[in-house]
N, C-alpha and C positions, 0 to 999 in steps of 0.2 A: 605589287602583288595584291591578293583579298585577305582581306581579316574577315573570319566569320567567328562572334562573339556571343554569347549568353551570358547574361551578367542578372544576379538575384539582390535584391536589397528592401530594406522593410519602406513601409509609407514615408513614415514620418525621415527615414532615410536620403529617401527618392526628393522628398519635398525640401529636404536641406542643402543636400547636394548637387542633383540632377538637375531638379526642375530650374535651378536658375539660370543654367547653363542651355538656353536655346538652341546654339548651334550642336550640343551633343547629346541632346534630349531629342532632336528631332534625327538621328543617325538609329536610334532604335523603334525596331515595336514594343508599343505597352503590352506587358499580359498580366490579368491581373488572377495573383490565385488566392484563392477563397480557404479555408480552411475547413477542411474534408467532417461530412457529419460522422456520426456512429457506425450507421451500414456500412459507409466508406471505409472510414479507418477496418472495420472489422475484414474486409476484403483485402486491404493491404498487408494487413499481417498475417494472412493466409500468406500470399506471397512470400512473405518473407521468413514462414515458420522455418523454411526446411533451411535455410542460411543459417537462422540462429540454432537449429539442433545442431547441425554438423559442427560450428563452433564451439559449442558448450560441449555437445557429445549427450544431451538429456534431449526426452520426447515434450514436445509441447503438445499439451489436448486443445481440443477447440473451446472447451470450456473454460479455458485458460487467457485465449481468446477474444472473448467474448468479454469476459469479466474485466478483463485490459481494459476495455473499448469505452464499457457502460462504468466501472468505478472510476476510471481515469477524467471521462465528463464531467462525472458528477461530484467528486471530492477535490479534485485538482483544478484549480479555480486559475491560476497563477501561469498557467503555460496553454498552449496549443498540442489541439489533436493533429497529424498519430503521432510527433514526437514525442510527447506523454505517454505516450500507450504504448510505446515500444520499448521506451525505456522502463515500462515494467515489468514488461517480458523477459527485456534483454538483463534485469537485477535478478528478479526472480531464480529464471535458468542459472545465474552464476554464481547464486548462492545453491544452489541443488549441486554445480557441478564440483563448489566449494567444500561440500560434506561428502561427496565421494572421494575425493582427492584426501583428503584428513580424517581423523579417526572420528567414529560416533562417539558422542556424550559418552554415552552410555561405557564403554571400552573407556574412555578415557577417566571416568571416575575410578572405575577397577585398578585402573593402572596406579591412579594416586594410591589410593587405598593398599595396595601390594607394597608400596613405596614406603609409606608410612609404618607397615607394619612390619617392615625388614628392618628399619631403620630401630622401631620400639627395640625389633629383637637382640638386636648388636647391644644398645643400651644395655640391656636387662644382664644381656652373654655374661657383663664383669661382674653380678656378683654371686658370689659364691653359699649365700644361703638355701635352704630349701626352698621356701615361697617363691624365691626367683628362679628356682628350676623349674619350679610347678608350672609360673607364668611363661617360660620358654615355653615347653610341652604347649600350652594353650596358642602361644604365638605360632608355634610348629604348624596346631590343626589349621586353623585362620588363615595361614598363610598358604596350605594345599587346599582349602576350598576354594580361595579367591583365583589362586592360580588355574584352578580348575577350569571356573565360570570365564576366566579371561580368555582362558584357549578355545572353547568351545564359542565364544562369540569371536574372537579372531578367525578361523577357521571360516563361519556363517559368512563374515566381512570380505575373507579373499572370495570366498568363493560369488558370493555376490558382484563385487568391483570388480571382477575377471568377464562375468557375465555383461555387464553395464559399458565395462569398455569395449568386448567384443562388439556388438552393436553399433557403438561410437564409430571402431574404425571403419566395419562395412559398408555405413552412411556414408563418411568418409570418402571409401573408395567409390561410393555412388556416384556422388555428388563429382570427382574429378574424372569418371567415365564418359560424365552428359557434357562437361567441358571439353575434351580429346574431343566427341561426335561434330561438337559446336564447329570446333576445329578444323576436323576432317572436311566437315559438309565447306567451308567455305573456301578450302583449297582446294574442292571437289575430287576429295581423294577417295573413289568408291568402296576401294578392298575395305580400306581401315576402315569405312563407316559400316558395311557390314558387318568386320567380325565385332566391332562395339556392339551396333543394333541387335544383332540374334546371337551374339556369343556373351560376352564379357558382361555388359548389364543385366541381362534376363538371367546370369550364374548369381550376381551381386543381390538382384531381388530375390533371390529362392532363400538364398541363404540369411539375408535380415530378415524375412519372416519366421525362419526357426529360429533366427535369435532373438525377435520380439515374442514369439510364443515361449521363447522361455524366460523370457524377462516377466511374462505374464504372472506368472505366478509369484505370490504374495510375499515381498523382499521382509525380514526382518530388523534389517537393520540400516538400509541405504533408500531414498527416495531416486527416482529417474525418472521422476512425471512431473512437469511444472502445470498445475491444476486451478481452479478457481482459487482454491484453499492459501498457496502460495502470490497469486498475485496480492488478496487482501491483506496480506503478512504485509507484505512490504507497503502498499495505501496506506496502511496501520503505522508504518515506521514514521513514514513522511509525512503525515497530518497530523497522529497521535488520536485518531479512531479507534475503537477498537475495530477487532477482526471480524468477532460474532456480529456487530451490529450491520456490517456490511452486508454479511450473509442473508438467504432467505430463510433461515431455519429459527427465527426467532417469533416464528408465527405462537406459540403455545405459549410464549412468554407474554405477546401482546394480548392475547384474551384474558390473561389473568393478571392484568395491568394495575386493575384497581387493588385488589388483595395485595397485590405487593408493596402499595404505596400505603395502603392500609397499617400496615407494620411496622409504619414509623411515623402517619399522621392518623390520630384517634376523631373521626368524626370527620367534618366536613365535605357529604356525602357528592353534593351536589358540585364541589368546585374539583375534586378528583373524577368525578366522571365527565366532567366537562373536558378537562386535562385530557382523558386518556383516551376519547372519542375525536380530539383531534388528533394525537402522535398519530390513532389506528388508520384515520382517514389520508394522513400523510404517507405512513407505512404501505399501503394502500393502494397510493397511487392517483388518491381522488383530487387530492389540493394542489394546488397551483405549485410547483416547484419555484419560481420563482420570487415567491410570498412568504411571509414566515409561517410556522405550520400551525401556530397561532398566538394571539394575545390576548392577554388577561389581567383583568384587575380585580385583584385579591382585596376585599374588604372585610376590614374587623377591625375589634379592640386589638391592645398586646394581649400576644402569648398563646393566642389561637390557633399556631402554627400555619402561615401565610409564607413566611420565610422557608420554614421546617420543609413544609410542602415541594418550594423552588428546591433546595438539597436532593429531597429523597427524588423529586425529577432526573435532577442532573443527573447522579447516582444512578438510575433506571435503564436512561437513555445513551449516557457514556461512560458508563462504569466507574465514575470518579465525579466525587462535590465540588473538586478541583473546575471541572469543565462549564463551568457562570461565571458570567460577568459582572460580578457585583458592582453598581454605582449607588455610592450614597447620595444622596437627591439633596439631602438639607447641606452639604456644600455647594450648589448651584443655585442660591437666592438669591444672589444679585444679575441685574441683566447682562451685563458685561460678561458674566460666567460662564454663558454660553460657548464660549469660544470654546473653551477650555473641551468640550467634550467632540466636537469637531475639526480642530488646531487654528492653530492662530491667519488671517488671512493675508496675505503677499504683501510683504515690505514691515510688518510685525514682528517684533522680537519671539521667536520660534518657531518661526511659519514652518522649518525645515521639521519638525519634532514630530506633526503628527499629531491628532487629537486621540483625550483620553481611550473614549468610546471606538472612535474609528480604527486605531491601533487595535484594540484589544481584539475585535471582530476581526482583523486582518489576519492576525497571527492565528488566532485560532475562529476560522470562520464556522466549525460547527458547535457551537456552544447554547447554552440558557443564557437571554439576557435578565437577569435581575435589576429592576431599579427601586430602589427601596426609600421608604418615607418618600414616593412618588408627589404628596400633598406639599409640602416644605419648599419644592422646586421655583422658580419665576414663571410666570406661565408661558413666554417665550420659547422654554423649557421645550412644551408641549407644541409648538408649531415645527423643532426642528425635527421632533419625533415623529411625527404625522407621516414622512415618505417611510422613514422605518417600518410604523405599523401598517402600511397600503402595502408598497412595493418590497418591503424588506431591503431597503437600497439606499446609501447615504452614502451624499459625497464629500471627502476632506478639504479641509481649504486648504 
């Protein structure tokens, strides 16, 4: 008989296994596939928007989209496009479809709260003084207000999740109408493809349109848009970004860059406007993405705030002092020390561990590097730094 085969497997795969095997390396065609740029991916996930809505039962926007495509390039360093990028669609959507399915925060604090204060009440019920009736009466009102505001947003909730899921199912039945036509057309069964084509589908579209125009209107308490806004939640999750910095709406904060740094370093006019003319240029779009967005060497006595400076950066840029790399420099005075910040090389006790510096950059590659008491170092030091400060690129041993 034929066997006809397709078979996928990575380089480094192909080269361990396949390629040694002449006589069955040469039974296939190579095809080699590249990995899809940004336009690409953004085209795929068109394709494949309306699959993931009918699954989740939530609208993807293109803004949604888009923002997959361009933050999943640029923060997710560690995988390939559009695997990456779908897979933030495909979290995003399932966390939206996760909070329709379950109660809102918001409902669901009331309910504690209701819980709580039925519980006080029962306490209070045993005893028999005045002050504890007084405080019943009190728990009584307490207890009809909250009950109040609970029903009036449960009500807001059904009636919304009723609307949200309508939608779901009609997509739903859309989507298994075009498969039945797929159907018909290849058993070439004509009726059926007509009454699908001008009956059954063009009923299914009428009717999700009035149920997206009524979705249109302003939910209060349920999301069914997965948005820009949502995919950077979750980039946010997985790199530990923030959200807003992803965003473009942080343009008002970079022009008043220096004021802000201002309010934690007094003076040094010249090396903060240095600073913040680079983030803007990087913000920007003007610097090399590839390069760091800049380097600097801070000189002074102590106490001039050099260090201070490096913090209230961090601080600016990722929301937290946490996100620098602090190396102390006057631990790497001897030449040999060097290792230590790029790990040890092959056949070396810890070769497997990873160096200081290179580690730290891995795990969290958007950070400040700080090197401090830079003077203290071996000058060695300074040659492994060198593709750092060029290429922003250093490789581990």
């Amino acid at each position: 008989g034929e066997l006809h085969c397709v078979g996928a497997t990575t380089l480094n795969e192909y080269r361990q296994y396949v390629e040694k095997d002449a006589a069955l390396e040469r039974r296939f065609q190579k095809v080699l596939v590249n990995e899809p740029n940004e336009e690409d991916t953004i085209a795929i996930l068109r394709g494949l928007k309306e699959r993931y809505e009918v699954h989740h039962g939530v609208d993807i926007t293109d803004s949604a989209i888009i923002a997959a495509a361009k933050l999943s390039q640029r923060y997710i360093t560690d995988r390939q496009l559009p695997d990456k990028a779908i897979d933030l669609v495909d979290e995003a959507a399932s966390r939206i479809r996760m909070e329709i399915d379950s109660k809102p925060e918001s409902m669901d604090k009331l309910e504690r709260r209701l819980i709580q204060l039925k519980i006080e009440r029962e306490a209070v019920k045993k005893d028999t003084d005045p002050a504890a009736r007084k405080q019943v009466e009190l728990l009584d009102s307490e207890i009809d207000k909250v009950q109040r505001e609970f029903s009036d947003l449960e009500e807001i909730w059904k009636a919304e999740k009723a609307s949200v899921q309508g939608a779901a199912q009609i997509k739903s039945d859309l989507e298994q109408a075009k498969l039945d036509l797929e159907a018909a057309r290849r058993a070439g069964d004509l009726t059926r493809m007509s009454e699908l084509q001008y009956g059954r589908m063009p009923e299914l579209e009428k009717q999700l349109a009035m149920a997206q125009e009524s979705e249109t209107r302003e939910t209060v308490l349920l999301r069914n848009k997965v948005t820009d806004e949502e995919i950077a939640e979750v980039v946010s999750r997985w790199t530990g970004i923030p959200v807003s910095k992803m965003m473009e709406g942080d343009r008002e904060k970079l022009l008043r860059m220096e004021s802000e740094l201002h309010e934690r370093v007094v003076g040094q006019e010249e090396a903060i406007t240095a600073v913040a003319n680079a983030v803007r240029r990087s913000r920007a779009g003007l610097a090399d993405p590839k390069r760091p967005n800049g380097s600097f060497l801070f000189l002074g006595p102590t106490g001039v705030g050099k260090t201070e400076l490096c913090k209230a950066l961090a601080d600016f840029l990722f929301d937290s002092e946490d996100a620098m790399v602090r190396v102390d420099m006057s631990e790497f005075m001897e030449k040999h020390s060097v290792a230590r910040l790029i790990g040890a090389p092959p056949g070396y006790v810890g070769y497997e561990e990873g160096g200081y510096l290179t580690e730290a950059v891995r795990r969290r590659p958007y950070s400040l590097l700080l090197l401090d008491e830079v003077e203290k170092a071996h000058p060695d030091v300074f040659n492994i730094l060198l593709q750092v400060l060029e290429d922003g690129r250093l490789t581990d041993g």
